[in-house]
N, C-alpha and C positions, 0 to 999 in steps of 0.2 A: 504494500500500500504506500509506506513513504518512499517507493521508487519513483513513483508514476504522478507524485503529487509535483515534482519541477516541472514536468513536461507539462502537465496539467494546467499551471498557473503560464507557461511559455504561452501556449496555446491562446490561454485568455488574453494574453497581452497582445499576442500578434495579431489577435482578431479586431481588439477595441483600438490597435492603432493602426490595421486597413482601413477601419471606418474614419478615422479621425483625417488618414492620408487622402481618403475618396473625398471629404467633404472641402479641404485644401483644392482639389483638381488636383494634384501634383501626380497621381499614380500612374506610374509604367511598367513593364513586364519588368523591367529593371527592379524594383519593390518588392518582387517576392522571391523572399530566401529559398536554400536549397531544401527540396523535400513538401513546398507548401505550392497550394495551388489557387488561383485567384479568381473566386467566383459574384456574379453578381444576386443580389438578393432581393425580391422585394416583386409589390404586384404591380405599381404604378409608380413610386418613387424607389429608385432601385440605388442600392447601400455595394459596396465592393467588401469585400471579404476573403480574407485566406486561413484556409481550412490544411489541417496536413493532408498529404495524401494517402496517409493511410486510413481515412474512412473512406475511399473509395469503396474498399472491401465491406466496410457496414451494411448491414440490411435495412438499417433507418435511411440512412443517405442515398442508396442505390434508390428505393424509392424517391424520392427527390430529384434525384436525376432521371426516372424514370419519368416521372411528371415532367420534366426540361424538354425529355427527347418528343412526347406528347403535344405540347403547346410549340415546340420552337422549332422540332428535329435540327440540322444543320444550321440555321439560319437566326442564331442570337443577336438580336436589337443592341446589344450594349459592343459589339465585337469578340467577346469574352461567353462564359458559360454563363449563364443566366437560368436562376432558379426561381419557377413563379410562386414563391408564397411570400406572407407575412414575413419581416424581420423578426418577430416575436418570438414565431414557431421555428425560425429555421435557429436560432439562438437557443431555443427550449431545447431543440434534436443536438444540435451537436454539445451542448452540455452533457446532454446523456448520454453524449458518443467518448465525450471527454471521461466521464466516469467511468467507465468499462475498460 
């Protein structure tokens, strides 16, 4: 348990300072460290965010991206992966992807 509680808090901080980087403009592919991936969030006002890439493999996430391929397949409005839900919910999932 106290292995996984650094990565855990990395995690939080990388997420809350995509978001802070998105609302700047400043973010470029250049922004996300090695191992993270940068996704957009949100249903009308879309939030950036970088997720590790090990919840690919999650069953919460895959869902999530299953809804992406649904609404957008190839052709994401932001240029990047674009996830159509709430910030709220996708915030609520990866905490609990965090915890695992």
């Amino acid at each position: 348990m106290g292995i996984r509680l650094p990565g855990f808090i990395l995690a939080k901080q990388i997420l809350r300072q995509s978001a802070l980087t998105a609302k700047k403009g400043a973010s470029t592919s250049l922004d996300v460290p090695k191992g993270f991936l940068a996704v957009y969030v949100g249903e009308t006002q879309r939030k950036r965010f970088l997720v590790p890439v090990s919840y690919l493999n999650q069953p919460l996430f895959q869902d999530l991206l299953s809804r992406a391929e649904e609404e957008f397949g190839f052709n994401h409005p932001m240029g990047g992966l674009t996830i159509p839900c709430e910030e709220n919910t996708f915030i609520d999932i990866t905490s609990r992807l965090e915890r695992s």
